[in-house]
VEXDREN-2710 file (C-alpha; in Angstrom, 1 decimal):
% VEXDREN-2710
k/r/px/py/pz
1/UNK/-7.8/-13.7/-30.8
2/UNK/-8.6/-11.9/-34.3
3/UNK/-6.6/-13.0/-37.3
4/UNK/-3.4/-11.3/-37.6
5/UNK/-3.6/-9.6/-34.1
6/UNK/0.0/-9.0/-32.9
7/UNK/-0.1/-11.0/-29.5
8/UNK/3.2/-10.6/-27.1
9/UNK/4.1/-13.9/-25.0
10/UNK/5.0/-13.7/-21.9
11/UNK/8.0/-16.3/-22.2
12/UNK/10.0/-17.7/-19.0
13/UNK/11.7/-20.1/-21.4
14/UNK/9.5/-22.9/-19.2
15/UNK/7.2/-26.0/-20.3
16/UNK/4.3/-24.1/-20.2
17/UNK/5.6/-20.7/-22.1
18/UNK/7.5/-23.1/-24.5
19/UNK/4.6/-24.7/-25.4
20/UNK/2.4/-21.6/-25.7
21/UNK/4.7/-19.8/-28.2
22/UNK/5.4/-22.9/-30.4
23/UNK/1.5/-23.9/-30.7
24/UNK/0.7/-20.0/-31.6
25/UNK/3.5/-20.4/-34.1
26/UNK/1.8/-23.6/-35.5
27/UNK/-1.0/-21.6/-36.1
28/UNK/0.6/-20.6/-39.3
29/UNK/-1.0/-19.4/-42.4
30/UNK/-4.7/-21.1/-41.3
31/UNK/-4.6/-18.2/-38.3
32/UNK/-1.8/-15.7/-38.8
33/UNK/-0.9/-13.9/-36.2
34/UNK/2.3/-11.5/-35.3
35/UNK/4.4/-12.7/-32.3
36/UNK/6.7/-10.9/-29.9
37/UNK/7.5/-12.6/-26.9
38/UNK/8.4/-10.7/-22.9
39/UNK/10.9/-12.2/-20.6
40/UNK/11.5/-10.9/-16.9
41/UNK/14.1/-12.1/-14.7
42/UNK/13.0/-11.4/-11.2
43/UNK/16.8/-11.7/-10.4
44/UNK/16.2/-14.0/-7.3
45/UNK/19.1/-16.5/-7.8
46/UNK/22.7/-16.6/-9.5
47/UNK/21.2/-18.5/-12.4
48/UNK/18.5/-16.2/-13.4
49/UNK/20.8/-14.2/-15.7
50/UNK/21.7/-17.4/-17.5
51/UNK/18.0/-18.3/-17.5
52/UNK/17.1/-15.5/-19.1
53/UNK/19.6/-15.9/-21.8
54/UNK/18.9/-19.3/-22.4
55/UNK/15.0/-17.7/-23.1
56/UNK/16.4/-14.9/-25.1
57/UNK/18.0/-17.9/-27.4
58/UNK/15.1/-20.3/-27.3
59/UNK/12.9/-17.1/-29.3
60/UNK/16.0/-16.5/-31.3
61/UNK/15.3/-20.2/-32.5
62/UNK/11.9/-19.8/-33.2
63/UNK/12.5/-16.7/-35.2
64/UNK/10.5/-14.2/-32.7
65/UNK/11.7/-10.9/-31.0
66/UNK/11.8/-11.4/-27.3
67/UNK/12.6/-8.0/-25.2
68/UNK/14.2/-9.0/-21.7
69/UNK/13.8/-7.6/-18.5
70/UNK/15.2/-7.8/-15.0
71/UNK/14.2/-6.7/-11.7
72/UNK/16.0/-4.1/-9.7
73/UNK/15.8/-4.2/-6.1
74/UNK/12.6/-6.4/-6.2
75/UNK/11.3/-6.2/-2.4
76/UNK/8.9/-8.3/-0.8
77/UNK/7.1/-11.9/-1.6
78/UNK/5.5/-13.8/-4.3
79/UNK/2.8/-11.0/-4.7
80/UNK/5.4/-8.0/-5.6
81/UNK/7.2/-9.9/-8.0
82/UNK/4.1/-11.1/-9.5
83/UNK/3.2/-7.4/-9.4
84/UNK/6.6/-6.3/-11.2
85/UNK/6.0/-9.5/-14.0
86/UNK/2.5/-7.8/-14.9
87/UNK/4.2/-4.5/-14.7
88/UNK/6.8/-5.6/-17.0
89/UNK/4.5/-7.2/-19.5
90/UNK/1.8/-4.3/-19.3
91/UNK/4.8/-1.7/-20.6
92/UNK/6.5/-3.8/-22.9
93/UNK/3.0/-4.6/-24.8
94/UNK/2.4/-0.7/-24.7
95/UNK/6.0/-0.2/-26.6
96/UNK/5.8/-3.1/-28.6
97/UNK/1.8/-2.0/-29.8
98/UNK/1.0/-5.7/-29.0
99/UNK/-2.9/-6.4/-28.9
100/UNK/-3.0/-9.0/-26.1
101/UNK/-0.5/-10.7/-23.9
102/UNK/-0.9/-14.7/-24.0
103/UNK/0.3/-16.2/-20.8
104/UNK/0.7/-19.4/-20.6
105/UNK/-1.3/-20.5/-17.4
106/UNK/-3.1/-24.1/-17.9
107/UNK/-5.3/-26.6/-16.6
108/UNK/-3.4/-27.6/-13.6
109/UNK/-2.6/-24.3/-12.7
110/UNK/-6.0/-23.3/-12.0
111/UNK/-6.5/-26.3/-9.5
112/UNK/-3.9/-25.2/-7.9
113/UNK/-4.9/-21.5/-7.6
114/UNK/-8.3/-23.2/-6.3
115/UNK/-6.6/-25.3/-4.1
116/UNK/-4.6/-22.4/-2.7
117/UNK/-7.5/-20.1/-2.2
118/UNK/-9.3/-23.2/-0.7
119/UNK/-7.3/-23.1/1.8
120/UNK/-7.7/-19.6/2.6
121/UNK/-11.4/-20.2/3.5
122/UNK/-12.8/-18.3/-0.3
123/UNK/-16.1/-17.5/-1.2
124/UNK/-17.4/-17.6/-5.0
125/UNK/-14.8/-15.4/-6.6
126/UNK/-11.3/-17.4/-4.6
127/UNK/-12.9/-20.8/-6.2
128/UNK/-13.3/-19.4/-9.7
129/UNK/-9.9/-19.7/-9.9
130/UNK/-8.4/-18.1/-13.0
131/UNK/-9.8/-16.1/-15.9
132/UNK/-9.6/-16.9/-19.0
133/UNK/-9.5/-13.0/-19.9
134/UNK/-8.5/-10.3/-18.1
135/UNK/-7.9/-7.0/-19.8
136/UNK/-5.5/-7.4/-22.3
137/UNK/-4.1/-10.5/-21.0
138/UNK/-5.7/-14.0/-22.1
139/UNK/-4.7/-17.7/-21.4
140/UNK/-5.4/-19.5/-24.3
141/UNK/-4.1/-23.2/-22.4
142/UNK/-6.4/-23.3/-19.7
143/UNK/-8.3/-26.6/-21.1
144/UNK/-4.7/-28.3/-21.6
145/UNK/-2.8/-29.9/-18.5
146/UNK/0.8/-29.6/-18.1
147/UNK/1.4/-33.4/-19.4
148/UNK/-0.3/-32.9/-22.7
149/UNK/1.9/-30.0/-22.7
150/UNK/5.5/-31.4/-22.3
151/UNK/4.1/-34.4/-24.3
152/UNK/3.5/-32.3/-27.0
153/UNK/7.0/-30.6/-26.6
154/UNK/9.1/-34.0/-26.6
155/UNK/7.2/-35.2/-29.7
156/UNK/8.5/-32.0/-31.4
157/UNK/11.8/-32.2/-29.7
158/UNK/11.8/-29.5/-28.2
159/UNK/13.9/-28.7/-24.7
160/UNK/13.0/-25.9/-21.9
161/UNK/14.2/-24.7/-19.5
162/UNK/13.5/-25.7/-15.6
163/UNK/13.3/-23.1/-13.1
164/UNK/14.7/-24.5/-9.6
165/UNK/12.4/-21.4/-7.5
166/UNK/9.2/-23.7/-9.3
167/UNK/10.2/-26.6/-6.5
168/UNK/11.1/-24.5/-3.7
169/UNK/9.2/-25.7/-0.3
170/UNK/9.0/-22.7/1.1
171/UNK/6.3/-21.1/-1.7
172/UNK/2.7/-22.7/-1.0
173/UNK/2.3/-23.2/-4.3
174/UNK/5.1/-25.4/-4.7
175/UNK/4.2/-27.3/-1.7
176/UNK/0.3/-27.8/-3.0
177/UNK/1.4/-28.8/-6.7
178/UNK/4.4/-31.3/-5.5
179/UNK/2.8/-31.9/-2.3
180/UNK/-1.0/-31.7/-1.7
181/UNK/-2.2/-32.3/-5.3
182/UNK/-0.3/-36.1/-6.1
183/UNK/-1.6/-36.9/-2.4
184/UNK/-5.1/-36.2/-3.8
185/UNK/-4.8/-37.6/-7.5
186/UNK/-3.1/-40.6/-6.6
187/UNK/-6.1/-42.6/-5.2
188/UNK/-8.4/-40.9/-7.6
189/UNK/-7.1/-39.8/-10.8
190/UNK/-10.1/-37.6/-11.6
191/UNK/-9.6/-34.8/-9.0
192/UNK/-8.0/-32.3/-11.1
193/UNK/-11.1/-33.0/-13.4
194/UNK/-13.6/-32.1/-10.6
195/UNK/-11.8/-29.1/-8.9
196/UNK/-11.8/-27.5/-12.6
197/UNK/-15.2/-28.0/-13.0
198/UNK/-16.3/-26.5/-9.2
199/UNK/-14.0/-23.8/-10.4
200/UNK/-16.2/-23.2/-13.8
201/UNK/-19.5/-24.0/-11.6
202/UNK/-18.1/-21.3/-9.1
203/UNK/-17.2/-18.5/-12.2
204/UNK/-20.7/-18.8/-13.2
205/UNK/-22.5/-18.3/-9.6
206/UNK/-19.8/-15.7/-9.1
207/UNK/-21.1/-13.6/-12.1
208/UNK/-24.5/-14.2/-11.1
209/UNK/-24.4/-13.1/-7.7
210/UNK/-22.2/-10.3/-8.8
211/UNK/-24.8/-9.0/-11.2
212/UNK/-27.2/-9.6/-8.2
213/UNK/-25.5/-7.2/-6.4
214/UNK/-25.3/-4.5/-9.1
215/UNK/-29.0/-4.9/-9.5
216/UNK/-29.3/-4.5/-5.9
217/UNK/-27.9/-1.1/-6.0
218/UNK/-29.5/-0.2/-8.8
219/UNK/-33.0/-0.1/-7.3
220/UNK/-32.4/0.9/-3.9
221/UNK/-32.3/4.5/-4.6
222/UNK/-28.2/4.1/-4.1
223/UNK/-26.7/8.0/-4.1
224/UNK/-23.3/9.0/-4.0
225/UNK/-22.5/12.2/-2.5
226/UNK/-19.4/14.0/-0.6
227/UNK/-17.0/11.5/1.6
228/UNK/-20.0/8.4/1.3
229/UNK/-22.9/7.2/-0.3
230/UNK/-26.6/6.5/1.2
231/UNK/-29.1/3.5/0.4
232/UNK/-32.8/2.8/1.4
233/UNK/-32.9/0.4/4.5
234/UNK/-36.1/-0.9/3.3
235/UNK/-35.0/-2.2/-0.1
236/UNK/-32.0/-3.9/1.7
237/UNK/-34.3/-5.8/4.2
238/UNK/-36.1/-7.8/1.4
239/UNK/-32.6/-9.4/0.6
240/UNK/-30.2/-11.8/2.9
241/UNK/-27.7/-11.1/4.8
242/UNK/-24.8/-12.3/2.5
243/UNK/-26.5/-10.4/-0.5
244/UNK/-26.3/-7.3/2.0
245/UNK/-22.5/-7.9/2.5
246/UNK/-21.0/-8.8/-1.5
247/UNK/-23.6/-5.1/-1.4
248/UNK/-21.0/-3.2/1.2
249/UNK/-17.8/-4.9/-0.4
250/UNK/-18.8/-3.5/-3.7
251/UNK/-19.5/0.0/-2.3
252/UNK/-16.3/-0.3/0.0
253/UNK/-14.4/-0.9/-3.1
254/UNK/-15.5/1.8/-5.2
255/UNK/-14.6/4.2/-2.2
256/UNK/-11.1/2.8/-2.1
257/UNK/-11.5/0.2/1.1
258/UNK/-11.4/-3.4/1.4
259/UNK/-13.0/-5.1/3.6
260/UNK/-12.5/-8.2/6.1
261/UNK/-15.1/-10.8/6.7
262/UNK/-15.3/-9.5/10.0
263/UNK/-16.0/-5.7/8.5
264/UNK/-18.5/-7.1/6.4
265/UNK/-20.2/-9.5/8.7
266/UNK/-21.0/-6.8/10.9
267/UNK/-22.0/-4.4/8.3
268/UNK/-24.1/-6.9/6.7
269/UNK/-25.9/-7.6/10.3
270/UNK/-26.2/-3.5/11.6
271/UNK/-27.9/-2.9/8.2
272/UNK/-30.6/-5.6/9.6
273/UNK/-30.5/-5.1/13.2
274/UNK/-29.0/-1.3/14.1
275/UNK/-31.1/1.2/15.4
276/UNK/-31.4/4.7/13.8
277/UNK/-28.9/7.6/15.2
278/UNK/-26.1/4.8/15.6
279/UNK/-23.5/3.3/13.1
280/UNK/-20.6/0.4/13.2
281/UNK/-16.9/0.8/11.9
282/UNK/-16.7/-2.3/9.0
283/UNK/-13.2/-0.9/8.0
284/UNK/-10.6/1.4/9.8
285/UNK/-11.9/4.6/8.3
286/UNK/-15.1/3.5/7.0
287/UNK/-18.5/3.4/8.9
288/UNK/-21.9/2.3/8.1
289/UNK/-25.0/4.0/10.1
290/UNK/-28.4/4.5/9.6
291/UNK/-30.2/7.6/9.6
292/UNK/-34.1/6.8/10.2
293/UNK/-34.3/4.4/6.6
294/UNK/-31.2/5.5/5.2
295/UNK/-28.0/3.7/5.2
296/UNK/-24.7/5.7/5.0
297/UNK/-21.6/4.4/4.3
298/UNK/-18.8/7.4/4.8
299/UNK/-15.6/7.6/5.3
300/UNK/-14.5/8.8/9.1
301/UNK/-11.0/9.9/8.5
302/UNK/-10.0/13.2/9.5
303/UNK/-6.5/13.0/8.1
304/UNK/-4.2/15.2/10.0
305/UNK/-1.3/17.3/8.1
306/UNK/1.5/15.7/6.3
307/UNK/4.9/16.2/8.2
308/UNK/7.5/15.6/5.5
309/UNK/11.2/15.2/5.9
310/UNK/14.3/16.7/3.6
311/UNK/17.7/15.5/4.4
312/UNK/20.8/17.2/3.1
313/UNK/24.0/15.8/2.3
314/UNK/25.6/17.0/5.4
315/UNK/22.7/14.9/7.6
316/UNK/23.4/12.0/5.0
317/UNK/26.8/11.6/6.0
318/UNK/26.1/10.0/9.3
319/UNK/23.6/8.1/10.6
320/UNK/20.2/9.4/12.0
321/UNK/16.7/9.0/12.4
322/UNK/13.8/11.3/12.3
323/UNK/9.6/10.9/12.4
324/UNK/7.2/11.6/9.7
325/UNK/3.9/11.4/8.9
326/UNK/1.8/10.9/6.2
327/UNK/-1.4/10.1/5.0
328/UNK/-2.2/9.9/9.0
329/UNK/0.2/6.9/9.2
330/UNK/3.3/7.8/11.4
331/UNK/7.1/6.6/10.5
332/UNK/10.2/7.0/11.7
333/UNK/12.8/7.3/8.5
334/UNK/16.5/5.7/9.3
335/UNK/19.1/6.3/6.9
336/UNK/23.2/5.0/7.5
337/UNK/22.7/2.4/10.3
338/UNK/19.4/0.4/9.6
339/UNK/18.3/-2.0/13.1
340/UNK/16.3/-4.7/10.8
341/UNK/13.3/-3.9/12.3
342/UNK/12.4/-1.8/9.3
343/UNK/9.4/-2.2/7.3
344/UNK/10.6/-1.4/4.1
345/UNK/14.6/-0.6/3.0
346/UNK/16.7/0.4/-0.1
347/UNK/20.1/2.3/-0.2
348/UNK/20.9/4.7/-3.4
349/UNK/24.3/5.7/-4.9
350/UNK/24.8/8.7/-3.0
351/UNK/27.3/10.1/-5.9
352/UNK/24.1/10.3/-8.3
353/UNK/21.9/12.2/-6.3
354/UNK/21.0/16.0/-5.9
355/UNK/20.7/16.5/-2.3
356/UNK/18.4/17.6/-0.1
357/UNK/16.5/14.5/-0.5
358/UNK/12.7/14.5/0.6
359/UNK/10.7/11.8/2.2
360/UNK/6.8/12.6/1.4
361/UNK/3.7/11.6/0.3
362/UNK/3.0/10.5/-3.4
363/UNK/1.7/13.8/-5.6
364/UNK/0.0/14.1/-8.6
365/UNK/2.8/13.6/-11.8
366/UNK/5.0/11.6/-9.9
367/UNK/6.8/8.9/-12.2
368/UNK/9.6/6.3/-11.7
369/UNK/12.4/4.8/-13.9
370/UNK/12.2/0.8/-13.1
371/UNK/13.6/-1.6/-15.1
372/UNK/10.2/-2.0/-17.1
373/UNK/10.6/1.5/-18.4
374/UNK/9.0/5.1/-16.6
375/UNK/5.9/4.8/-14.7
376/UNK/3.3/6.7/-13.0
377/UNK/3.5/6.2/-9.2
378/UNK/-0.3/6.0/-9.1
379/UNK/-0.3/3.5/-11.8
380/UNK/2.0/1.4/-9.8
381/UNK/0.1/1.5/-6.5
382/UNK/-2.8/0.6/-8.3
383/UNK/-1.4/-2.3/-10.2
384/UNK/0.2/-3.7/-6.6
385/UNK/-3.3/-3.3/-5.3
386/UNK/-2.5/-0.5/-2.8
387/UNK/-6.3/0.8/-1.8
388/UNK/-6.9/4.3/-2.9
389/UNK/-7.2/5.2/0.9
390/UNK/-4.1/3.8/1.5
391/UNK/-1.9/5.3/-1.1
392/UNK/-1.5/8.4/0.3
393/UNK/0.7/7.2/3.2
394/UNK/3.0/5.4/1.1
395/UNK/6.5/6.9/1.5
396/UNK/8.1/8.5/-1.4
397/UNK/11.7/9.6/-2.0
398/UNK/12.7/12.2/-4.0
399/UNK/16.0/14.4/-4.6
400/UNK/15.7/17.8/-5.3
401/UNK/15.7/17.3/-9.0
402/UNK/12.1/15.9/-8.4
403/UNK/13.3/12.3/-9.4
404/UNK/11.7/10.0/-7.7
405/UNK/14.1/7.8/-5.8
406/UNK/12.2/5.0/-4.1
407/UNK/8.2/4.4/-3.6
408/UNK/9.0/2.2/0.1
409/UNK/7.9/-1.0/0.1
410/UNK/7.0/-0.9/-4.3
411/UNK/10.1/-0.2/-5.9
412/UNK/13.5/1.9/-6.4
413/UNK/14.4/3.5/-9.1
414/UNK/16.8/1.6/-11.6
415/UNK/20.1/4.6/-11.4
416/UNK/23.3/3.4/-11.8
417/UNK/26.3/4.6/-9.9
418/UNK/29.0/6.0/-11.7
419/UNK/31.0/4.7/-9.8
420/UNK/30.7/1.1/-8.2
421/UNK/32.8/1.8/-5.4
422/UNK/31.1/5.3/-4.5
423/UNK/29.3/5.9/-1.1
424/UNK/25.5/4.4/-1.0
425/UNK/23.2/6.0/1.4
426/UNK/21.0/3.1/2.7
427/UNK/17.6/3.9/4.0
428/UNK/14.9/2.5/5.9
429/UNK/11.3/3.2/6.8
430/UNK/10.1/2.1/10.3
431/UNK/6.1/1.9/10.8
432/UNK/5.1/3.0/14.4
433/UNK/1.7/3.0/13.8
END
């Protein structure tokens, strides 16, 4: 980082964040730099609220600003609230001006992000593990390990805090770095050593085979026109099969798919094997033929009509159920009496609201009030790594002010009732296919 860059920590009042903010204070008049520092409490158990103080105070102490912020209605797993943390830090570096975020991921975390994605059967890019860089967010610890860390903290005398979730069995990670990782140190001390270093070795070859790939494209008379893009077969043929497939990911991701092994096995192989006039689905929507010596790959969805639902305060005062459909994906919306078997619910303070509410599609201006500020609905999506084919068949509530309620299954707006005790209309969002 640049002398006198103004750098925002993201601070959970932990070892690791601790440790972060103090060294970057150390830094001092040799390598000035102005510090903020970003706590979010993802408001998962009773003690979060005190946690979060106890953060607030522990920047107090240190003499730098910390802004605080606390989920509202976090759904899902370890991935959403990751998504909301990054959320939370990306708006709070936009409204402090900061020029980077430092977070404070070391050594050991990166095994165990290896480890993890080890276990999930990666190729080059799982076992790269963490970047160093990314954006505007950097981790400046990542040759440290959490000892030197906390050994460096008791030397200065300085106490963090300890967050019980970090210990929970039911998260992986919890089970790999309590678990897994002592199992595999304990006979031979140098593991962590070795995984980080595959994990370099596998950043490099991960860059290499990605620029591979670009090359690839870049001399195969690659053209991009209406709903796909086509290649020349005969430049494919003079590479292998698995420079063929990282090939179709890429283009699969710059049209807004992902794809499984599976898809791109198959992909990979018809580009070798398949006959001209014929094709093979890699991705539902997505299709890779050949055309004589011409690859396509296009999108196949024909996308039928969006049936939207409004629901005035009449319907909202007793139970019901209706279908939608959007995007092509069909739902059935429940509001009063939810079953369980929802894929996504919420409930809103029904006092606060300008009925009729709709249920639609997301549209182009749509924002959100969380508790990290107003946000573009298409910002969000992206950031929780909704495919762009995908996003249109997220479910978005509005009321007839244009506010937009709840993004199902993302987040719900932070409004307040008036009125604790006032009626709350609970809804729910039922996939049927």
């Amino acid at each position: 980082m640049p002398r006198g860059s103004s750098v925002l920590v993201a601070f959970s009042g932990g070892s690791d964040s601790l440790a972060l903010l103090h060294l970057l204070l150390s830094l001092g008049e040799s390598w000035p730099l102005k510090l903020g520092a970003a706590h979010f409490d993802h408001g998962l158990h009773p003690e979060s609220t005190t946690g979060a103080a106890r953060a607030a105070e522990l920047c107090r102490r240190a003499g730098v600003p910390c802004e605080v912020g606390r989920a509202d209605g976090l759904e899902g797993g370890q991935a959403d609230w990751r998504a909301a943390r990054y959320a939370f830090l990306a708006e709070s570096r936009r409204r402090t001006g900061a020029d980077r975020v430092a977070l404070a991921h070391h050594c050991d975390d990166d095994v165990e992000t290896l480890l993890l994605n080890l276990l999930r059967g990666p190729g080059f890019r799982g076992l790269a593990g963490i970047p160093a860089r990314r954006g505007a967010f950097v981790r400046p610890l990542l040759g440290f390990g959490r000892g030197e860390l906390r050994d460096y903290l008791r030397a200065a005398g300085r106490e963090w805090v300890e967050d019980p979730e970090n210990r929970n069995p039911r998260y992986r990670r919890s089970r790999v770095r309590y678990g897994l990782l002592p199992s595999l140190a304990k006979p031979d001390p140098a593991v962590r050593r070795l995984l980080a270093e595959l994990g370099r070795n596998a950043l490099v070859a991960e860059g290499g085979l990605e620029a591979r790939a670009r090359r690839l494209l870049a001399t195969a008379e690659y053209r991009e026109y209406a709903g796909g893009v086509q290649i020349a077969r005969s430049a494919l043929l003079g590479y292998d099969r698995a420079a063929r497939g990282r090939m179709l990911r890429r283009v699969a991701r710059d049209m807004g798919f992902l794809l499984s092994r599976r898809g791109t096995r198959a992909g990979a192989a018809f580009i070798g094997m398949g006959e001209s006039g014929h094709g093979v689905d890699i991705a539902a929507g997505l299709r890779v033929e050949r055309e004589f010596d011409r690859i396509h790959v296009r999108s196949t969805r024909n996308v039928p009509p969006d049936r939207e639902l409004d629901i005035d305060r009449a319907g909202a005062a007793r139970a019901g159920r209706a279908p939608i459909r959007l995007g092509g994906s069909e739902y059935e919306v429940r509001w009063g009496a939810l079953e369980g078997t929802e894929r996504w619910a919420s409930a809103f303070p029904a006092d606060e609201v300008r009925f009729p509410i709709r249920v639609r599609g997301p549209q182009s201006g749509d924002r959100i009030r969380t508790a990290a500020g107003s946000r573009k609905v298409t910002k969000l999506l992206m950031e929780r790594r909704v495919p762009a084919s995908d996003r249109a068949s997220v479910p978005v509530v509005e009321d007839a002010d244009r506010r937009v309620l709840w993004v199902a299954g993302h987040s719900r707006s932070v409004l307040e009732p008036s009125d604790p005790e006032g009626t709350w209309l609970a809804m729910g969002v039922h996939c049927l296919h």
